[in-house]
N, C-alpha and C positions, 0 to 999 in steps of 0.2 A: 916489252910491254910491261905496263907498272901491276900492282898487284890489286885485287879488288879493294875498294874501299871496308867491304863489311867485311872479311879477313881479315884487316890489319887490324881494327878497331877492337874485331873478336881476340884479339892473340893480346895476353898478359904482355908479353915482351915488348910490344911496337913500342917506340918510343915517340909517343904524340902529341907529347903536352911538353912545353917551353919551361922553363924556371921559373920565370914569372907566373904562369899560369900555372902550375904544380905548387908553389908559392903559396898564390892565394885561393884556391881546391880545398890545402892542407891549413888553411889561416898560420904559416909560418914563417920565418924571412928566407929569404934566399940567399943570404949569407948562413944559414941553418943546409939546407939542399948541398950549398958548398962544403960543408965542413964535413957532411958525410963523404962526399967523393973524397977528403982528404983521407978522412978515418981509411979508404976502399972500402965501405960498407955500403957504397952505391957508385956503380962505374956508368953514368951515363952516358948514352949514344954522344956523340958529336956529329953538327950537321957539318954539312961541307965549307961552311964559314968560321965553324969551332965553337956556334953554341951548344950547348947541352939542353938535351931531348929527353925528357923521361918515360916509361911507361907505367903503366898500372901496377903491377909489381912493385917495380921502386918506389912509387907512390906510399904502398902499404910499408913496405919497410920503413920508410921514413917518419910515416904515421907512426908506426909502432916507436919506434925511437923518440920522439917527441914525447911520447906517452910515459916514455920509462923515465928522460928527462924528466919531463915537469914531476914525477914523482918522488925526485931525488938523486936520480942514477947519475952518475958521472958521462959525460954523452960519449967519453971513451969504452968505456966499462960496458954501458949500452950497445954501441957497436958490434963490442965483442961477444959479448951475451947473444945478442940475435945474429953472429954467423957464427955460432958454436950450436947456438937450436937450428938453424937452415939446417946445417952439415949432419947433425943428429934425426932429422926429419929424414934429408935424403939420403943417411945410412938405414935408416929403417923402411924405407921403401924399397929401396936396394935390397935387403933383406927378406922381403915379406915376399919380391917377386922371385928371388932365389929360391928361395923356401916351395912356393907353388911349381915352379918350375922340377925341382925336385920329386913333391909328388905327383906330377904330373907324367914323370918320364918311370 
């Protein structure tokens, strides 16, 4: 049995919007959408036909890259920028729950 409709829609990850439509969402091309799965700074679902599915998640990250882009940033440099703050974010979450845990115990 498939999963509720308002769960999937609620979960960051679902991957629910088309290229196209994540495309023009973001007003950007979708040769732009492509270039980041080359970068791997966005690894889109594939449907079972081999389009790419985004979700809201990737959505923002791609926003945000478009953003450093059009400010100058090299769309390489950008990439790498934003999975070096991801990884930095979830080291310090990792952290912080270590940390509680510790004085907790």
């Amino acid at each position: 049995m498939g999963q509720n409709p308002d769960d999937m829609f609620g979960d960051e990850d679902y991957p629910a919007y088309t290229i196209g439509q994540a495309a023009e969402m973001l007003g950007i091309s979708q040769d732009f959408l492509r270039r980041l799965d080359e970068a791997k700074l966005i690894d889109p679902h594939r449907s079972a036909g081999g389009h790419r599915r985004y979700s809201r998640r990737q959505l923002r990250l791609a926003a945000r890259t478009r953003e450093m882009v059009d400010q100058g940033t090299a769309l390489e440099a950008a990439c790498r920028i934003i999975m070096l703050e991801d990884r930095l974010e979830e080291a310090l979450r990792h952290n912080g729950e270590r940390q509680e845990t510790q004085q907790a115990g």
